[in-house]
C-alpha positions as CSV (number, residue, x, y, z in Angstrom):
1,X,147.1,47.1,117.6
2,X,149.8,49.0,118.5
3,X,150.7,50.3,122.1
4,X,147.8,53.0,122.7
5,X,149.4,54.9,126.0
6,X,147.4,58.2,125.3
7,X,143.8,56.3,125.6
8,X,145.0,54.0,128.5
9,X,146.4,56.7,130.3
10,X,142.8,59.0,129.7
11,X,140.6,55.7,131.2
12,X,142.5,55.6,134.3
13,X,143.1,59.0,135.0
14,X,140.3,61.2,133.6
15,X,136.4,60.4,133.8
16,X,136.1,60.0,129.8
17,X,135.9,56.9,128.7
18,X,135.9,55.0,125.1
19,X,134.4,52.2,122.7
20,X,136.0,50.6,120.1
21,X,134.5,51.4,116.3
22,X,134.9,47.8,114.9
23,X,133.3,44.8,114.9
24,X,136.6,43.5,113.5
25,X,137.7,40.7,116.7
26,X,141.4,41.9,116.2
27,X,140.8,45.6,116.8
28,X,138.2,45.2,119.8
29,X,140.3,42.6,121.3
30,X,143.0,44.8,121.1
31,X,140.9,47.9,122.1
32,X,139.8,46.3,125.7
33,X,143.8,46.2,126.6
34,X,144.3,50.0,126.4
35,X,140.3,50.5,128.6
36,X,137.6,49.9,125.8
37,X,134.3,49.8,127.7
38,X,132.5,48.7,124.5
39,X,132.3,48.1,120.9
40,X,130.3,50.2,118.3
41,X,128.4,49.0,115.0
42,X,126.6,49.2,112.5
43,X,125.7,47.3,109.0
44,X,128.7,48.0,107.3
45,X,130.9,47.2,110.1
46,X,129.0,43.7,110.5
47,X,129.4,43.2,106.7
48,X,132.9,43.8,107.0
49,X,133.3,41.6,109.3
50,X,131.6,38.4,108.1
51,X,132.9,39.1,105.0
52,X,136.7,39.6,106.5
53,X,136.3,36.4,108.7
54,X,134.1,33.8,106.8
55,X,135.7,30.7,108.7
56,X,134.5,32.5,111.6
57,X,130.8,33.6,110.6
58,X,130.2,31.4,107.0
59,X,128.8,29.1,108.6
60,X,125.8,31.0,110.4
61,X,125.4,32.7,107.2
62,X,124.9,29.9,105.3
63,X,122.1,29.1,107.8
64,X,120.3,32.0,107.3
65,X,120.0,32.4,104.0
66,X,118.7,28.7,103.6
67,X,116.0,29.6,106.6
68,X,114.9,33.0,105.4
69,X,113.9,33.0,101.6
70,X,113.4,36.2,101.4
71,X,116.6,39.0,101.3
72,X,115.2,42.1,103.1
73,X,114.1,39.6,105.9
74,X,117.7,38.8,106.6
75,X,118.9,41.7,107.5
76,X,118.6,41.8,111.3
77,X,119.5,38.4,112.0
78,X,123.0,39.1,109.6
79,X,123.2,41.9,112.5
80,X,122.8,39.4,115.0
81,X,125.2,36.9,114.0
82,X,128.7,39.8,114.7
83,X,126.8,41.1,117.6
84,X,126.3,37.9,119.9
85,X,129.6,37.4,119.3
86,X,131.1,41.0,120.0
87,X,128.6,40.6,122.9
88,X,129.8,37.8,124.6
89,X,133.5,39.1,123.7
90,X,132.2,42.5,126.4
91,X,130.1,40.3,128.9
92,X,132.5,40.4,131.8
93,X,132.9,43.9,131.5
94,X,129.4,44.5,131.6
95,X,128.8,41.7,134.5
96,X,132.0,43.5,136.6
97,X,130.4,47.6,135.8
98,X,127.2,45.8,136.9
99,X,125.4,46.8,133.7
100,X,126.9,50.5,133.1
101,X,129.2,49.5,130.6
102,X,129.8,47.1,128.3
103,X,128.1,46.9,125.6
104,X,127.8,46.7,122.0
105,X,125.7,48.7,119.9
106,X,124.1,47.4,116.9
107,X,121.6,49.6,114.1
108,X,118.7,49.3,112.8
109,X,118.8,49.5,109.5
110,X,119.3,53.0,107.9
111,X,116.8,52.8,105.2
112,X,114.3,52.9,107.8
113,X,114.7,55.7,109.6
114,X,111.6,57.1,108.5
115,X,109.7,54.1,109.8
116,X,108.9,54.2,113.4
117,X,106.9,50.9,113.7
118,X,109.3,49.0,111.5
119,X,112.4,50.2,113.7
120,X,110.8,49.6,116.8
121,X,110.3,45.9,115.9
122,X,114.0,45.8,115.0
123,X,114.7,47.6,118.0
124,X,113.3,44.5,120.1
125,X,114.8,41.9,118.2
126,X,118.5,43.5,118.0
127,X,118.0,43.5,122.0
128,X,117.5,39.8,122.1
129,X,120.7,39.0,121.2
130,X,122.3,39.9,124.1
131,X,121.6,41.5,127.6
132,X,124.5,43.6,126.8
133,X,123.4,44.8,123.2
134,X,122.5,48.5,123.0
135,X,119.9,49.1,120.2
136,X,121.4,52.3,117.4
137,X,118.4,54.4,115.9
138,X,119.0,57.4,113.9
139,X,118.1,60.9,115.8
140,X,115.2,61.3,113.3
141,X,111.8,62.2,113.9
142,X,110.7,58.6,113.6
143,X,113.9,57.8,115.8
144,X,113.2,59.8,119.3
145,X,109.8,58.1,119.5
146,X,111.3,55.0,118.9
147,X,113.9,55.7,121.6
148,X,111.3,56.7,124.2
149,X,109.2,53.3,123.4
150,X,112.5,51.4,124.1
151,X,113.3,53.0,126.8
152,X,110.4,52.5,128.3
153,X,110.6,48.4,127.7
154,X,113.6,49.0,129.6
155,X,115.9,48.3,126.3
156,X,119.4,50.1,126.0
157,X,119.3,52.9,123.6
158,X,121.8,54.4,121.3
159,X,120.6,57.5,119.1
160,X,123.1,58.3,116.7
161,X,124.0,60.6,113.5
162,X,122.8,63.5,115.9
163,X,124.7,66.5,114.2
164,X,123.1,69.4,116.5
165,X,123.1,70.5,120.1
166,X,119.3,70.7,120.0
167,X,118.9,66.7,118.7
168,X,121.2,65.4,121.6
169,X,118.7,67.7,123.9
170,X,115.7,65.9,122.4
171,X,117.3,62.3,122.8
172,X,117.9,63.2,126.6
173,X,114.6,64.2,127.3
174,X,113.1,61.5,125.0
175,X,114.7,59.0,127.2
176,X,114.0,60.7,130.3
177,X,110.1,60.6,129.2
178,X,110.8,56.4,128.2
179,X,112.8,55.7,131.8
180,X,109.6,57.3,133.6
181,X,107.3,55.3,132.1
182,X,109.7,52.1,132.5
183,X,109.6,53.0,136.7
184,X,105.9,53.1,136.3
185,X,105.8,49.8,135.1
186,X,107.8,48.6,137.4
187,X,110.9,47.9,134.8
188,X,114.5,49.3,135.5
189,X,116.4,51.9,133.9
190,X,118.1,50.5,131.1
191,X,121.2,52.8,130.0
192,X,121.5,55.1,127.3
193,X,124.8,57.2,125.0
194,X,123.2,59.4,122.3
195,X,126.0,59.9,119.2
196,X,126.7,63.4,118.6
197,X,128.6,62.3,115.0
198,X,131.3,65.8,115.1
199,X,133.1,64.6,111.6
200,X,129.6,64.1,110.1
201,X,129.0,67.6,110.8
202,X,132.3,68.8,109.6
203,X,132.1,67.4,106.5
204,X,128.5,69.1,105.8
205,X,130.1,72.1,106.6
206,X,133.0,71.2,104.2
207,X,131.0,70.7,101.3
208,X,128.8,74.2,102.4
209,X,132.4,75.8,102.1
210,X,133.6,74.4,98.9
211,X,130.5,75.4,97.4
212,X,130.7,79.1,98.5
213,X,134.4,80.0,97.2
214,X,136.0,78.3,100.1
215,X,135.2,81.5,103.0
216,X,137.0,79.7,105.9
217,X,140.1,77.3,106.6
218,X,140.0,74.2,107.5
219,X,141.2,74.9,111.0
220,X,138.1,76.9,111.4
221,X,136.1,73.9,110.6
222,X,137.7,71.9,112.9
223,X,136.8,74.5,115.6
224,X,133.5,74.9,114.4
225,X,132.7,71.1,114.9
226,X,134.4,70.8,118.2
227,X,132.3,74.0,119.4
228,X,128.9,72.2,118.8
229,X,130.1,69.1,121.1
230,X,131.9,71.1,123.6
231,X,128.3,73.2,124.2
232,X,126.4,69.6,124.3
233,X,128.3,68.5,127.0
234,X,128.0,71.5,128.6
235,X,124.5,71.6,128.3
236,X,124.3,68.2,129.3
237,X,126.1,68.3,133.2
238,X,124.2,71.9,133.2
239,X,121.2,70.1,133.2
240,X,122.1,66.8,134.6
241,X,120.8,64.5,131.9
242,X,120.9,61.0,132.9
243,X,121.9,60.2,129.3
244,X,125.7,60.3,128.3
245,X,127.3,61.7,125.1
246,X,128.9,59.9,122.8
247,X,131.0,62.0,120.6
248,X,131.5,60.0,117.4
249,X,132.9,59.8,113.6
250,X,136.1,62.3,114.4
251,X,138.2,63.1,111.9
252,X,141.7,64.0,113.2
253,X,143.3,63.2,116.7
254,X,143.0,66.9,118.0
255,X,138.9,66.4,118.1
256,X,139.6,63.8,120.9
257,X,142.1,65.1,122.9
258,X,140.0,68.3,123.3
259,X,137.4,66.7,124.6
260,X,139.6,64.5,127.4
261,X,137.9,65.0,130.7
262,X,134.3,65.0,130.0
263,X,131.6,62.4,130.9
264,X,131.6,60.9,127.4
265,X,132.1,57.3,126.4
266,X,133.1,58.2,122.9
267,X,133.5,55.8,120.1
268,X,136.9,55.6,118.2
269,X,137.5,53.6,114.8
270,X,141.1,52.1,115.1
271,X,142.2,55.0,112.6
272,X,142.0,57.4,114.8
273,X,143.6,55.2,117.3
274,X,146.5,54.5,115.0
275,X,146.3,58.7,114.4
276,X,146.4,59.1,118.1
277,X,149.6,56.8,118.3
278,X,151.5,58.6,115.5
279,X,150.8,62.4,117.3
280,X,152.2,61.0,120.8
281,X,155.2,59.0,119.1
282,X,156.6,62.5,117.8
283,X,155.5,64.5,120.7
284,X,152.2,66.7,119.3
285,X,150.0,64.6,122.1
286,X,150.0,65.6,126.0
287,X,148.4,64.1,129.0
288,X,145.8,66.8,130.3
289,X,142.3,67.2,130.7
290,X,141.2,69.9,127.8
291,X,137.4,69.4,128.0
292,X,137.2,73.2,130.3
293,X,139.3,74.7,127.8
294,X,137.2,77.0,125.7
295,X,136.7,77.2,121.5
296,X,137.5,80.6,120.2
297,X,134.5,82.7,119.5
298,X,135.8,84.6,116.9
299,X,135.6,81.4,115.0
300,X,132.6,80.5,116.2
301,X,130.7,83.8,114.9
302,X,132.9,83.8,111.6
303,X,131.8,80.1,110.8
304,X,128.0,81.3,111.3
305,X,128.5,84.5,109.6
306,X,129.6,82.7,106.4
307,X,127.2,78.9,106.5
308,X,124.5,80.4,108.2
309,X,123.5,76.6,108.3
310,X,126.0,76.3,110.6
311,X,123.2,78.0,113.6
312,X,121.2,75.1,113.4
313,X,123.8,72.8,114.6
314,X,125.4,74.9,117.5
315,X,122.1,76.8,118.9
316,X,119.8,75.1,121.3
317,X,116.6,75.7,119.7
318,X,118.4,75.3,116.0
319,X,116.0,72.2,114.9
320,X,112.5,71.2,116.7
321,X,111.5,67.7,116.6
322,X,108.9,68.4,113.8
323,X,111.3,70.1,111.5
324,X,112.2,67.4,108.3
């Protein structure tokens, strides 16, 4: 990894913080010089890397698929074989933050997202593998119970592919119902960063565009994305959430930089690190805090005007919980 100056200079002077998005050891290794607090995964970033580093993970491979006949019911534990190790990699961060930070976060798997039992029963073994290891569940219907019933086991949580200000909402209070019932029980509060996924969105509202004669410039889908995590986090400090955004999947450099100064811990794959490098080198990056700095409403109103579906992303009450 190359020298990151921009993201070492935003951990120790702003109160934003960032994870690495690789399981790859090279880029999180790298990632912790420049103030990773964590590392971010999911099933193809574990395949990638036990298929990248086979001297490294063949082995414990080979072990599980002579143990476990069956395919599907090898899944988890392929999970767990990257993540101990990522895991271990973060421990003396998250031994030194005394448990706020840390961690790694690992998914259940994605074809399940409609199964509440079954990814609660993932949910609990992913935690096994490490004190450290923050279970990923989709912000689905099936996913907010599941994140309340972790929560209140007292099991790091992790909701992600959120695309809308109203499922972030739901995440926080889901948790807040899970950490009351933990307290009851007598359990501790186990931490929690729910994935607001802005280039996920963005390239919904792409593909809305192309099909209706291409309305609006790409520009104005950048700002259009940006606005729907700017109000989140707004929301969120409004309202004091314990939970803490995690603003996820960007697609260009500027969609960081704008959010600099707010209480995320966002996840960054290493091309947008290497992005980030490139727009300091020749002078397009500055050091300030841009999170206060508002999104232009004209664009705001003009994006809704022409993908309607756009409203159900940036208003509060855009999607209920019931709503498939």
């Amino acid at each position: 990894m190359r020298e990151n100056t921009f993201l070492q200079w935003m951990t120790e002077n702003t109160q934003t913080r960032w994870c690495n998005d690789s399981a790859l050891p090279a880029d999180y290794g790298d990632a912790v010089r420049y103030g990773a607090i964590g590392c971010t995964t999911n099933p193809p970033l574990t395949y990638e890397a036990i298929s990248t580093h086979p001297e490294r993970y063949g082995a414990m491979v080979a072990e599980i698929k002579q143990r476990i006949p069956l395919a599907a019911d090898r899944v988890v534990e392929y999970l767990g074989v990257v993540v101990r190790d990522v895991a271990l990699a973060f421990s003396g961060i998250y031994r030194e933050s005394g448990g706020k930070v840390g961690f790694v976060r690992s998914q259940v798997e994605p074809k399940r997202s409609a199964d509440a039992q079954a990814m609660l029963e993932m949910g609990k073994r992913i935690a096994s593998f490490g004190e450290n290891v923050m279970v990923k569940i989709p912000g689905t219907k099936a996913g907010i119970w599941v994140l309340e019933e972790l929560a209140a086991l007292g099991i790091p949580t992790n909701p992600t592919v959120c695309v809308s200000v109203s499922q972030v909402i739901a995440t926080a209070q889901a948790y807040e119902r899970g950490c009351a019932r933990a307290a009851k029980a007598g359990i501790a509060r186990a931490q929690s960063t729910s994935a607001l996924v802005v280039g996920r969105l963005q390239d919904y509202l792409a593909v809305l565009n192309e099909e209706r004669g291409k309305p609006l410039a790409q520009a104005e889908l950048d700002t259009a994305a940006l606005a729907v995590m700017k109000r989140a986090g707004a929301l969120f400090a409004e309202r004091g959430y314990a939970q803490r955004l995690m603003p996820a999947a960007f697609r260009s450099p500027a969609q960081v930089t704008e959010l600099v100064g707010g209480d995320f811990h966002m996840t960054i794959h290493p091309k947008i690190q290497d992005l980030l490098i490139d727009a300091e080198r020749s002078g397009r990056l500055r050091h300030e805090q841009a999170i206060d700095r508002p999104v232009d409403e004209r664009v705001v109103d003009k994006v809704a005007k022409a993908l309607p579906e756009f409203r159900a992303a940036y208003e509060v009450d855009g999607m209920t919980v019931q709503r498939r």
